[in-house]
C-alpha positions as CSV (number, residue, x, y, z in Angstrom):
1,X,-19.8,-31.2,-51.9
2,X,-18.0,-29.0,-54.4
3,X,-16.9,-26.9,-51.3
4,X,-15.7,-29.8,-49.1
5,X,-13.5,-30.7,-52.5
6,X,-12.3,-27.3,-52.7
7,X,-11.6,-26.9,-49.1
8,X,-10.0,-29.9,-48.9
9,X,-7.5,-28.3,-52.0
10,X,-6.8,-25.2,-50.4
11,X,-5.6,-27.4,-47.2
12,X,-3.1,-29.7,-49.4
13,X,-2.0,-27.2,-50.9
14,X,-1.3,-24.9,-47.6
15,X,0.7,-27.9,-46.4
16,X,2.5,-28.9,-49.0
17,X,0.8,-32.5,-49.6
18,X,-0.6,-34.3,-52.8
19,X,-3.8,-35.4,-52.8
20,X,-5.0,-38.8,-55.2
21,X,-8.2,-38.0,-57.0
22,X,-10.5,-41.2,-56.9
23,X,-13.5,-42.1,-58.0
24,X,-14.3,-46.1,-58.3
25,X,-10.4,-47.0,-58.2
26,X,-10.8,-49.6,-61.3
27,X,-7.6,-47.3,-62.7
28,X,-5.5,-47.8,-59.8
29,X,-3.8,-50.2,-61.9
30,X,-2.3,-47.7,-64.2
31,X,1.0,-45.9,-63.8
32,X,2.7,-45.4,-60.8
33,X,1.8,-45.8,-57.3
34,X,0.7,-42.7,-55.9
35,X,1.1,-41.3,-52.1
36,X,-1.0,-38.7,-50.4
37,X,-4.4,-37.7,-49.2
38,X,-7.1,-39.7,-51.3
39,X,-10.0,-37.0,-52.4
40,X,-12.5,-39.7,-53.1
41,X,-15.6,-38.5,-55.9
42,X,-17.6,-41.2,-56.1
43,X,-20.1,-39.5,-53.5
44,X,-20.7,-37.1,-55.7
45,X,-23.1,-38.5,-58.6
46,X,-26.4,-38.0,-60.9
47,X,-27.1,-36.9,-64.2
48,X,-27.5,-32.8,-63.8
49,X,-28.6,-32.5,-67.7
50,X,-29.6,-34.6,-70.6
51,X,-31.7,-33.6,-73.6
52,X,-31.4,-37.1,-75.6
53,X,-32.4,-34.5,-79.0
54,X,-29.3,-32.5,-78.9
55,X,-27.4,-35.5,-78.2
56,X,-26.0,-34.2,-74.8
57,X,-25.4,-35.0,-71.2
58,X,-24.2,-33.2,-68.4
59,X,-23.4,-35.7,-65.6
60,X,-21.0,-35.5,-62.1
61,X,-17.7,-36.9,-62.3
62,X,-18.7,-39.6,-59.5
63,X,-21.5,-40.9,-61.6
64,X,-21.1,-44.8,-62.0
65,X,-20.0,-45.9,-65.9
66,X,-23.0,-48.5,-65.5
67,X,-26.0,-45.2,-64.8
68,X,-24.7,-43.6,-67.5
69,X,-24.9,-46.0,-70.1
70,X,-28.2,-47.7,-68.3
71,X,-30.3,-44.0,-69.1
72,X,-28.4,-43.8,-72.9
73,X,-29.7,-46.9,-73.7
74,X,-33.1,-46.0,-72.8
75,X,-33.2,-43.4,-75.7
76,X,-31.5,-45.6,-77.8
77,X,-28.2,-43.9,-77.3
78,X,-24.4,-44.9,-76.2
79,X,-20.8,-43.6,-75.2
80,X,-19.8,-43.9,-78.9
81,X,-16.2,-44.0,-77.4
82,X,-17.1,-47.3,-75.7
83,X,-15.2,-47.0,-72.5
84,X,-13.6,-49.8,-70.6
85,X,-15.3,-50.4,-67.5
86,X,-12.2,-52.7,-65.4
87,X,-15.3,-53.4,-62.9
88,X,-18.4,-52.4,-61.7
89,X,-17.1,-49.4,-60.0
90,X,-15.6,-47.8,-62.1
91,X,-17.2,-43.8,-62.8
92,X,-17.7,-41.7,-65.6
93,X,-15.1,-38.9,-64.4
94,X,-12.5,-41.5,-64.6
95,X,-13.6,-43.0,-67.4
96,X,-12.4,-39.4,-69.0
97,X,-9.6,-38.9,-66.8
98,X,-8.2,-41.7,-68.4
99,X,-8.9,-41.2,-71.6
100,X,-9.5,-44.3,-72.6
101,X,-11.3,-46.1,-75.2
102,X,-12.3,-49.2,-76.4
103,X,-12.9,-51.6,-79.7
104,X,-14.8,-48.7,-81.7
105,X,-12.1,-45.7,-81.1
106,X,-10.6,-46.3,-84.8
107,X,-14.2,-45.6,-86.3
108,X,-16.1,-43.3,-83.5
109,X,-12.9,-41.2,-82.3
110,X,-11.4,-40.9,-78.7
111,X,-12.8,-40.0,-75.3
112,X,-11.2,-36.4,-75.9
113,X,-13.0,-36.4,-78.7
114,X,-16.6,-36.2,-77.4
115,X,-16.1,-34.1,-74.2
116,X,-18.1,-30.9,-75.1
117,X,-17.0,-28.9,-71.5
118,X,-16.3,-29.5,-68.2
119,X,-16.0,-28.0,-64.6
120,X,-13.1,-28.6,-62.8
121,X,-11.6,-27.2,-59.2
122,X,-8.1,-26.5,-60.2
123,X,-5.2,-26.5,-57.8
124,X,-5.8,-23.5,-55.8
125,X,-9.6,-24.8,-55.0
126,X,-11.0,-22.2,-57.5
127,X,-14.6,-23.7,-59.2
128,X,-13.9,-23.6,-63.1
129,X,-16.0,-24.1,-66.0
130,X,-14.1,-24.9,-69.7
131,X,-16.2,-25.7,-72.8
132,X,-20.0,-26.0,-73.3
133,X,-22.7,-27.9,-74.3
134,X,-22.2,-27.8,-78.3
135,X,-19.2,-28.2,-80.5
136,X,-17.2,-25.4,-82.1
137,X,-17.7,-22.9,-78.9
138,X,-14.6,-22.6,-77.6
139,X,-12.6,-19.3,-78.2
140,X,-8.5,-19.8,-77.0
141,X,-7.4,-23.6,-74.9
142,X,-10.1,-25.6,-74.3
143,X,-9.0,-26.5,-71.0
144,X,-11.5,-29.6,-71.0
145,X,-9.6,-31.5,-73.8
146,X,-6.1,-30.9,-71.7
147,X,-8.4,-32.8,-68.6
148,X,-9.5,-36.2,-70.6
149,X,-6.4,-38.5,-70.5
150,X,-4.3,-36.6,-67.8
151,X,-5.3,-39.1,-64.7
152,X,-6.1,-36.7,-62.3
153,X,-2.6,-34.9,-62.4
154,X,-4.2,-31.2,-63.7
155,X,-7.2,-30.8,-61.9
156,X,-10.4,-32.1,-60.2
157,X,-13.3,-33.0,-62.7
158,X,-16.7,-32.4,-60.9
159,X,-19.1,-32.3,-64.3
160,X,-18.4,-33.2,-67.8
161,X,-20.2,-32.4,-70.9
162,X,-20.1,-35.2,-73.1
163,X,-21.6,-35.8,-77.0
164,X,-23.4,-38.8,-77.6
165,X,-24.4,-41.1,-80.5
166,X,-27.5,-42.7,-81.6
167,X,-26.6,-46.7,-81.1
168,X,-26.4,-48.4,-84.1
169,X,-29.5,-50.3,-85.6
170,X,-28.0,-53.1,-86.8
171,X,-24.7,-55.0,-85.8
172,X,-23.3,-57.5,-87.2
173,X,-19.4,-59.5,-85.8
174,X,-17.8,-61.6,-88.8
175,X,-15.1,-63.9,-88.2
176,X,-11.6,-65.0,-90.7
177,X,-9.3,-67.6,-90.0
178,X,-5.8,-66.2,-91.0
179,X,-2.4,-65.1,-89.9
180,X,-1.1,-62.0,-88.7
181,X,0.1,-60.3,-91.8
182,X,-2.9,-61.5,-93.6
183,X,-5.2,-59.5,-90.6
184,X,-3.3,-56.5,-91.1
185,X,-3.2,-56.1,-94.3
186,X,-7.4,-57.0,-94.8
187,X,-7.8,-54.8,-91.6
188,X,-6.2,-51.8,-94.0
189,X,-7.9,-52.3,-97.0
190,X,-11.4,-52.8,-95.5
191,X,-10.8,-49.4,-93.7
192,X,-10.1,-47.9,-96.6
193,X,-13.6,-49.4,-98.4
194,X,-17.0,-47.7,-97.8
195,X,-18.3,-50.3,-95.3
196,X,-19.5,-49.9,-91.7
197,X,-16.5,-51.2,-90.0
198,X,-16.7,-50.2,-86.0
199,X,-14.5,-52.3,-84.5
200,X,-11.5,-54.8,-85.8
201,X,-9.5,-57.4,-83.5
202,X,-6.5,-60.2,-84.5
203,X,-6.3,-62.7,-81.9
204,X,-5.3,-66.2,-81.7
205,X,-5.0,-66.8,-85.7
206,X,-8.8,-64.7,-85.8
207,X,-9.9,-61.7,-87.2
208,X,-12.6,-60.2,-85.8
209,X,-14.7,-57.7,-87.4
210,X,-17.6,-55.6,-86.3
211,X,-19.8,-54.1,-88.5
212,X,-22.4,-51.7,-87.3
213,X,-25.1,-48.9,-88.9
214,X,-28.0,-49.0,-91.3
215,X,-29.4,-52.3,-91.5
216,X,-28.5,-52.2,-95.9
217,X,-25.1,-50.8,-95.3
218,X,-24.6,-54.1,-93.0
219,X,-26.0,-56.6,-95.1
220,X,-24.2,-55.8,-97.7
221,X,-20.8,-55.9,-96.2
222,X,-21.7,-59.3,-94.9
223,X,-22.2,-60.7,-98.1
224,X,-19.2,-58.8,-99.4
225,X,-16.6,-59.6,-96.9
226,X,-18.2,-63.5,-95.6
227,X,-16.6,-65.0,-93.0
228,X,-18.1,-66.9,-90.3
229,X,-21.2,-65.3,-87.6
230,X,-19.8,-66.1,-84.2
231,X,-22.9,-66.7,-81.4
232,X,-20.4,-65.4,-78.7
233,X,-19.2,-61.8,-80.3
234,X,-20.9,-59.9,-77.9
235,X,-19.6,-61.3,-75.3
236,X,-15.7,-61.1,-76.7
237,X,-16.0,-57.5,-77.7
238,X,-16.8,-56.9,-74.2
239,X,-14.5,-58.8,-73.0
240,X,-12.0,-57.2,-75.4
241,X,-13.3,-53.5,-73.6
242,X,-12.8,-54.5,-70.2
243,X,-10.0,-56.7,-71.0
244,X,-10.7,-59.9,-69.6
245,X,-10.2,-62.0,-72.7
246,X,-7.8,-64.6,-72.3
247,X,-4.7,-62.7,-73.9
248,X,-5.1,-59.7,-70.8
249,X,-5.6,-62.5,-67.9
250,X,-2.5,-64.1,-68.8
251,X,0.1,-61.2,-69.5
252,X,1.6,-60.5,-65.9
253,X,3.1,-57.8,-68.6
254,X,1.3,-55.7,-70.9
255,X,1.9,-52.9,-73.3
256,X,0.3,-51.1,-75.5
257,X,2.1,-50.1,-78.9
258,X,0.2,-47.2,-80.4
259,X,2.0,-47.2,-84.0
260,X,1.2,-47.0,-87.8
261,X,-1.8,-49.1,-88.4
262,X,0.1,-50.6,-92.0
263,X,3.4,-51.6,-90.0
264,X,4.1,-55.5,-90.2
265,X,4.1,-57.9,-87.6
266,X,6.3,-57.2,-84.6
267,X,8.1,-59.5,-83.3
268,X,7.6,-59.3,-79.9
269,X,5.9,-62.6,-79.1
270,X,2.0,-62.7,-78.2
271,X,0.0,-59.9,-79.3
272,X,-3.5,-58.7,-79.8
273,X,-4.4,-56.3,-82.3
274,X,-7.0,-53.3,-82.4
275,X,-8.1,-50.4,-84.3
276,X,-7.2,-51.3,-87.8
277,X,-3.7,-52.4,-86.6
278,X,-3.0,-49.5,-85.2
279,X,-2.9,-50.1,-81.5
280,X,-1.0,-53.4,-80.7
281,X,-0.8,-55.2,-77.5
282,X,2.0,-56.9,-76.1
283,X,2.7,-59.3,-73.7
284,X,6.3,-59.9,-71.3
285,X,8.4,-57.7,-73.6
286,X,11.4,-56.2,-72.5
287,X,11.3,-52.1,-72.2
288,X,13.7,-52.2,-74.9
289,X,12.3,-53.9,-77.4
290,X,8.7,-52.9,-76.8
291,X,10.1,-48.9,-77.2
292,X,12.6,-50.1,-79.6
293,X,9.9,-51.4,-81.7
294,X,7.6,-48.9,-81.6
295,X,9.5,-46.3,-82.4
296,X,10.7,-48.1,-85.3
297,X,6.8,-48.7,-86.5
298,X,6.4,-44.6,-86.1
299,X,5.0,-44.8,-83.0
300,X,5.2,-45.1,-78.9
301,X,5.2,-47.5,-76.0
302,X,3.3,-47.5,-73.0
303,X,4.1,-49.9,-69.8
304,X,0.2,-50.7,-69.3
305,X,0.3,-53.1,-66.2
306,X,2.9,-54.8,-64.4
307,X,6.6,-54.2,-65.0
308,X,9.3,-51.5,-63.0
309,X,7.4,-48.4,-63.6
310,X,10.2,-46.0,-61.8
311,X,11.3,-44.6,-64.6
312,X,8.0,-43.9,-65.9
313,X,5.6,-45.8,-68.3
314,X,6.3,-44.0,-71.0
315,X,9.4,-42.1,-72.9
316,X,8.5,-38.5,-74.2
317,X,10.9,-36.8,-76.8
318,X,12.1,-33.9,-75.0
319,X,9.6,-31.4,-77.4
320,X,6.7,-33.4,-75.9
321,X,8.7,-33.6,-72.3
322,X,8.7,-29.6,-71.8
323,X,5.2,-29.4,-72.9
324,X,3.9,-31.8,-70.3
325,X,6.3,-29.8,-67.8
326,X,5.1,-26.4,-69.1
327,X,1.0,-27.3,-68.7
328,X,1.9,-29.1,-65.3
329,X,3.5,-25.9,-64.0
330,X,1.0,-23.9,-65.6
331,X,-2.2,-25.1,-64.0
332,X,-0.7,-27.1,-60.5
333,X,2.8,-25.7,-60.1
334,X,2.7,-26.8,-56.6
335,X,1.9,-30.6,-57.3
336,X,-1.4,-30.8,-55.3
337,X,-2.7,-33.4,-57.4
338,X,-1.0,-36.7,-58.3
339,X,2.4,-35.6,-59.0
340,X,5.0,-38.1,-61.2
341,X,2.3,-40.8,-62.2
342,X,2.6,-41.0,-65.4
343,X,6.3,-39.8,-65.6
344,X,8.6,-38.4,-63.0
345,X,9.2,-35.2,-64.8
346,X,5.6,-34.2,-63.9
């Protein structure tokens, strides 16, 4: 299958078109509409390596989200970046080529941050390999981190290399009645406090707090912090990942403030807070006051769903503008794949 992909990259770019990488589609919803060729992945799928001791696995891009997390949690082990799934088709190659992460990025880290290598046919249909299978064994660009959050727009995943994490053996969700400031400013100082925090949410006048680790180190922050022991947190963290709480089913609008995690309350109408206050979510705000506000925090704004996405769903100072443009050029100068979805410089 790799040289049907490649083949079928030599012929766009012969002719001039753009091709839409796709795996599930459960990301379709993000950034602009894209025309072209679809090169669909989700064909190609297994697990090619997994040694659950070295805390490794080697799996094609086309792999559903679902396998991949079934055969970790048969050794006890997860995607410590928690990936939203946005359906049951949804693979792990986009689940990189998003980049995104869920409730437990603040504590675990990003995607990016647990992609160890991967292969990728770049945009002349050449079969590339970046990275490894351990940390620390990259000499020069690690082409592999450049891959994770670029949507399909550099190159075409085919296998990543990913870290994994023993899952936790105890877990724990506490709930606090307060308001907003109140949320952000206990969200702050319990991240700052040795306890096993892995996940933190302000919704609806709640704080939600996750605790997970060592059975101790999570009993002890329970009787430190109290609160109440909700019956339903499972089901509201995942609903949190794959954003089907509520707050996301209602917001025709939605963006997503990635600023300081200590800045005050925006005022910006309903939100939903993540990460330590760090990441803030906003529903029906204006373009102007939503990048308005987060530049103001020390941060950014990114159009998430819905909204006039023309212009782009994000605005890049022009340092950050001729880097994007530099990397496009660099690696698909001829913009095979999935040109102008995330902005129209690139």
């Amino acid at each position: 299958m790799i040289d049907t992909f490649a083949d079928t990259i030599r012929r766009a770019a012969a002719d001039g078109k753009t091709l839409r990488i796709r795996g599930g589609g459960s990301k379709d919803f993000y950034g602009v509409a894209l025309e072209g060729d679809v090169l669909d992945t989700s064909g190609y799928a297994g697990v090619v390596d997994y040694e659950p001791s070295e805390l490794v696995m080697t799996v094609r891009s086309g792999t559903p989200l679902t396998e991949v997390e079934t055969k970790l949690a048969e050794c006890g082990q997860m995607l410590a970046f928690e990936p939203p799934h946005f359906g049951a088709s949804s693979t792990i190659g986009g689940a990189v080529a998003s980049g995104f992460s869920g409730p437990r990025r603040a504590a675990a880290g990003s995607a990016r941050d647990f992609v160890l290598g991967a292969r990728v046919l770049d945009a002349t249909g050449r079969d590339l390999s970046f990275g490894g299978q351990v940390m620390k064994n990259v000499a020069g660009y690690d082409l592999s981190r450049f891959i994770a959050g670029s949507f399909g727009t550099l190159a075409l995943i085919t296998e990543l290399s990913l870290k994994v994490l023993p899952r936790p053996v105890a877990e724990t969700t506490l709930r606090f009645e307060m308001n907003e400031a109140q949320a952000i400013e206990a969200m702050n100082r319990w991240a700052g406090q040795p306890l096993p925090l892995s996940a933190t949410c302000f919704v609806d006048g709640k704080l939600w707090v996750r605790l997970s680790g060592a059975k101790a180190a999570v009993d002890a922050a329970v009787k430190k912090l109290g609160g109440e022991q909700p019956a339903d947190a499972i089901a509201f963290w995942t609903s949190l990942r794959d954003q089907t709480h509520p707050f996301f089913a209602d917001a025709a609008t939605l963006w997503r403030l990635s600023i300081r995690s200590t800045a005050q309350p925006l005022q910006l109408g309903s939100q939903l807070i993540e990460w330590n206050g760090a990441l803030r979510w906003v529903a029906a705000a204006d373009a102007e006051s939503a990048h308005g506000a987060a530049q103001s925090a020390g941060g950014h704004a990114t159009l998430y769903r819905g909204g006039a996405k023309a212009a782009g769903i994000q605005r890049l100072a022009p340092p950050v503008l001729a880097l994007h443009q530099r990397l496009k050029r660099a690696l698909d100068p001829q913009g095979v794949f999935g040109r102008h979805r995330i902005h129209p410089e690139f």
